[in-house]
C-alpha positions in Angstrom: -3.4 31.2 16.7 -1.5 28.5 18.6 -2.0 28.5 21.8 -0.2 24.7 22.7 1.7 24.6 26.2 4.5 22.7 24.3 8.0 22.9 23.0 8.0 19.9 21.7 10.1 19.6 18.6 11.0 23.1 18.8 14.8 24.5 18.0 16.2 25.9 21.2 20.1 27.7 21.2 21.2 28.5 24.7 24.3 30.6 25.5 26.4 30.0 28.2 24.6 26.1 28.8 27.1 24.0 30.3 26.5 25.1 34.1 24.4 26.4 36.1 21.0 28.4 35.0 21.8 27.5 31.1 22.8 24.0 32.1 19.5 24.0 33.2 17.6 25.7 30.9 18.8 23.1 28.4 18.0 20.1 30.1 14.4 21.4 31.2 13.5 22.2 27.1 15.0 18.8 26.4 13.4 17.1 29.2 10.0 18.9 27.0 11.0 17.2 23.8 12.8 20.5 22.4 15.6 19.9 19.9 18.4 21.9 22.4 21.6 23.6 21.0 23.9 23.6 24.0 26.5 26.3 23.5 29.4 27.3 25.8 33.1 28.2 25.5 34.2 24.3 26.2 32.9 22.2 24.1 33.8 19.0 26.7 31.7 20.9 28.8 28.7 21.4 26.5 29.0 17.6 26.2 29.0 16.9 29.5 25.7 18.6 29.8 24.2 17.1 26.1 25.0 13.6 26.3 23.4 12.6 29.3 20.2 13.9 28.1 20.9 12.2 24.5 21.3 9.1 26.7 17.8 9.7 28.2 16.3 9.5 25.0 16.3 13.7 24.9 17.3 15.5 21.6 20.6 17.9 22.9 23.7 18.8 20.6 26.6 20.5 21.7 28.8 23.9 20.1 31.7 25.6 21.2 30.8 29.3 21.7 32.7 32.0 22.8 29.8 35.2 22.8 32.8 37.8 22.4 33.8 36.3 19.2 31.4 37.9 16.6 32.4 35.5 13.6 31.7 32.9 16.0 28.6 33.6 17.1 27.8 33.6 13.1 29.4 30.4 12.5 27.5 28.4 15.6 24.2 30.1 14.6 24.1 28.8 11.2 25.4 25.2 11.9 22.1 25.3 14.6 20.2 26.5 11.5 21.7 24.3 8.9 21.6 20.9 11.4 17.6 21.3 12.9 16.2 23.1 9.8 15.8 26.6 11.2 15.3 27.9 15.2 12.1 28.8 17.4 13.8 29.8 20.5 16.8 31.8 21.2 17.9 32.1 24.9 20.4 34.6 25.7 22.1 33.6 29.0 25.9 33.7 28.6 27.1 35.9 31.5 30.8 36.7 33.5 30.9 38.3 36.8 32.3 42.1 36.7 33.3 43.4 39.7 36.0 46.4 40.2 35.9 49.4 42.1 35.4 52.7 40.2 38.4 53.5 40.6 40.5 50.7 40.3 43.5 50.7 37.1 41.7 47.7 35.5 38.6 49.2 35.5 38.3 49.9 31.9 38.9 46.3 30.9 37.0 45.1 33.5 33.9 47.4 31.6 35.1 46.2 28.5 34.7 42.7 28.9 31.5 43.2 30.7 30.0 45.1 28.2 31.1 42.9 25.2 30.4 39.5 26.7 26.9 40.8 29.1 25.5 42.8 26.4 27.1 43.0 22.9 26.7 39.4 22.4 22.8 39.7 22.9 22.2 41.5 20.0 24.9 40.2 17.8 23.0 36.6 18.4 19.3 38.1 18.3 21.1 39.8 14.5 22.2 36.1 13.9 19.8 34.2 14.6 16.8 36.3 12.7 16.9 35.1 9.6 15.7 31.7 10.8 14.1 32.9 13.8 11.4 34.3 10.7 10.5 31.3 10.2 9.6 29.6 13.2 5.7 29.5 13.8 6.5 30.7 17.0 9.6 32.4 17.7 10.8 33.8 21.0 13.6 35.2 22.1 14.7 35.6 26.6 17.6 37.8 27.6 18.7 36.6 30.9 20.0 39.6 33.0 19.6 40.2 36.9 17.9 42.0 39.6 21.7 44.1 39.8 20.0 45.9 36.4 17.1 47.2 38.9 19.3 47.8 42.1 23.1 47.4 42.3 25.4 46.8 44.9 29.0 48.5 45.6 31.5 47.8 43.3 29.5 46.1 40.4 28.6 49.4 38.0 30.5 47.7 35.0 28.4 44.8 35.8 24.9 46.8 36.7 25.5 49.2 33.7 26.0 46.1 31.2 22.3 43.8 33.0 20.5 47.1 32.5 21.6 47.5 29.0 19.8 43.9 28.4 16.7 45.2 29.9 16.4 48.1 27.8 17.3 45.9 24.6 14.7 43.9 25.3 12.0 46.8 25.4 13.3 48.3 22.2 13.6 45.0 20.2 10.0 43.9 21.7 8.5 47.0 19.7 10.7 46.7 16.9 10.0 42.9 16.1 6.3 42.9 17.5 5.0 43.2 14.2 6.7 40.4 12.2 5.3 38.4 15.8 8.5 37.5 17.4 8.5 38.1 21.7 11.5 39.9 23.3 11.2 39.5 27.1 14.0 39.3 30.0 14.7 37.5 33.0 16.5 39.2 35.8 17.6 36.2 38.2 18.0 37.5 41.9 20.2 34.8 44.2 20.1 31.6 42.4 22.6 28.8 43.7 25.1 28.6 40.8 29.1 28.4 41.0 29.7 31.3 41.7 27.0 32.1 44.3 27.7 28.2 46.0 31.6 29.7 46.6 30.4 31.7 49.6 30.4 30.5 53.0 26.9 28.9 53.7 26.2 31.4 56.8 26.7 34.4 54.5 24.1 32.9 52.0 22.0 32.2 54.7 22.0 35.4 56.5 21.7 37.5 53.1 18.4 35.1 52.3 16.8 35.9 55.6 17.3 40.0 55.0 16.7 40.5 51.8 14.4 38.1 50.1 11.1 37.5 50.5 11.0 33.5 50.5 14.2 33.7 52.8 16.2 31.0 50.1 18.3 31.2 47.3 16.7 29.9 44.3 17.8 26.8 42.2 18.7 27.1 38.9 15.9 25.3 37.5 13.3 27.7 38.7 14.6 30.7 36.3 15.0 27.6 33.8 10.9 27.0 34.0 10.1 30.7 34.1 12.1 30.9 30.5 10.4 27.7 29.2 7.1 29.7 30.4 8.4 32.5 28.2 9.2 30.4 25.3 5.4 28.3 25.0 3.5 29.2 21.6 0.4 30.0 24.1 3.0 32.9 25.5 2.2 34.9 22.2 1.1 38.5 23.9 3.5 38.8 26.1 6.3 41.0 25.2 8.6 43.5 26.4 8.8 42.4 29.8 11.3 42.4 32.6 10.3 39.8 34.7 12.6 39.4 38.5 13.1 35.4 39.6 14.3 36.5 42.9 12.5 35.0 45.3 11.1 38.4 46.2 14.1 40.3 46.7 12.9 43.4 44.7 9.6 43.6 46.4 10.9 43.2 49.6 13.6 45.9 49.2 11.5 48.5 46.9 
């Protein structure tokens, strides 16, 4: 059994990596000697993200990915495969925000969109990105969904229905590829400074902090990015299944 505390020369794909929490996520496996496929819908932006870390000395490539194109997905996963050799680590954090009311006209492509892009392209990767995922010596796989999949707010139940769909595909594909020794576990960001949440007006930000979370802050994307690398080390073997909140105690505080 290896229990190392390193990713070093591992094969990381990350969704949805050229801002934000993915941004970070692949610069914090790179910045552990991780070989990091950087995926996103822009390939510019992907590179804007890769080459500075290539320029470091880090090991970071980057794909154009859109995660509602299923042949896509397909095609990106095997050049990953097919350039590193085969991949340890799949990181599923490609998200859009879905808000509409109920009943609003475009509510059914607002659902649509939300459903296909939030959770559709989880398991369409994870179904992808088996084959080689079998062969890793240690293969783990992090959903990245959000405390709105344990308590929503108004407007957001295209959005909320789609995070807790992650949650329960993690459980099931935990049991289901438990055996053959690959993790399934999920990450359910609360308010993390990213582009969309640094749009609102800083005394908004500040006021929600104070009332509903714990530590009174937003969180920075590089703290969900270290709880997935957490996820991700070879000495993370039994743990499985899980649904773990980065929110800065928002959940606990509002239970």
């Amino acid at each position: 059994m290896n229990l190392s505390r390193s990713v070093q020369g591992s094969v990381v794909l990350v969704t949805g990596a050229a801002s934000g929490m993915g941004a970070a996520t692949a610069e914090v496996f790179a910045q552990e000697g991780a070989h990091v496929a950087v995926t996103d819908l822009s390939l510019e932006a992907c590179r804007a993200v890769a080459e500075p870390l290539v320029d470091q000395g880090f090991s970071a490539e980057p794909w154009a990915l859109d995660v509602a194109d299923p042949d896509a997905i397909r095609r990106v996963v095997g050049e990953v495969a097919d350039r590193f050799g085969w991949i340890d680590i799949l990181v599923n954090n490609a998200g859009i925000s879905a808000f509409s009311p109920i009943d609003s006209e475009d509510y059914d492509a607002v659902w649509s969109r939300a459903v296909t892009v939030l959770l559709t392209a989880h398991q369409r990767t994870v179904r992808a990105a088996l084959p080689f995922l079998r062969r890793s010596k240690a293969p783990r796989i992090v959903n990245i969904a959000s405390t709105e999949a344990l308590g929503a707010t108004a407007r957001d139940s295209a959005y909320a229905a789609a995070k807790a769909g992650v949650t329960g595909l993690t459980r099931a594909l935990a049991v289901e590829l438990g055996k053959e020794g690959i993790t399934v576990n999920c990450i359910c960001p609360g308010p993390i400074l990213t582009g969309m949440t640094r749009g609102l007006p800083e005394a908004d930000r500040q006021t929600f902090a104070r009332r509903r979370t714990a530590l009174r802050r937003y969180g920075e994307p590089e703290e969900v990015a270290h709880m997935t690398l957490s996820l991700c080390l070879p000495a993370a073997s039994y743990i499985t299944g899980a649904v773990i909140p980065v929110d800065g105690g928002l959940m606990a505080r509002n239970a």
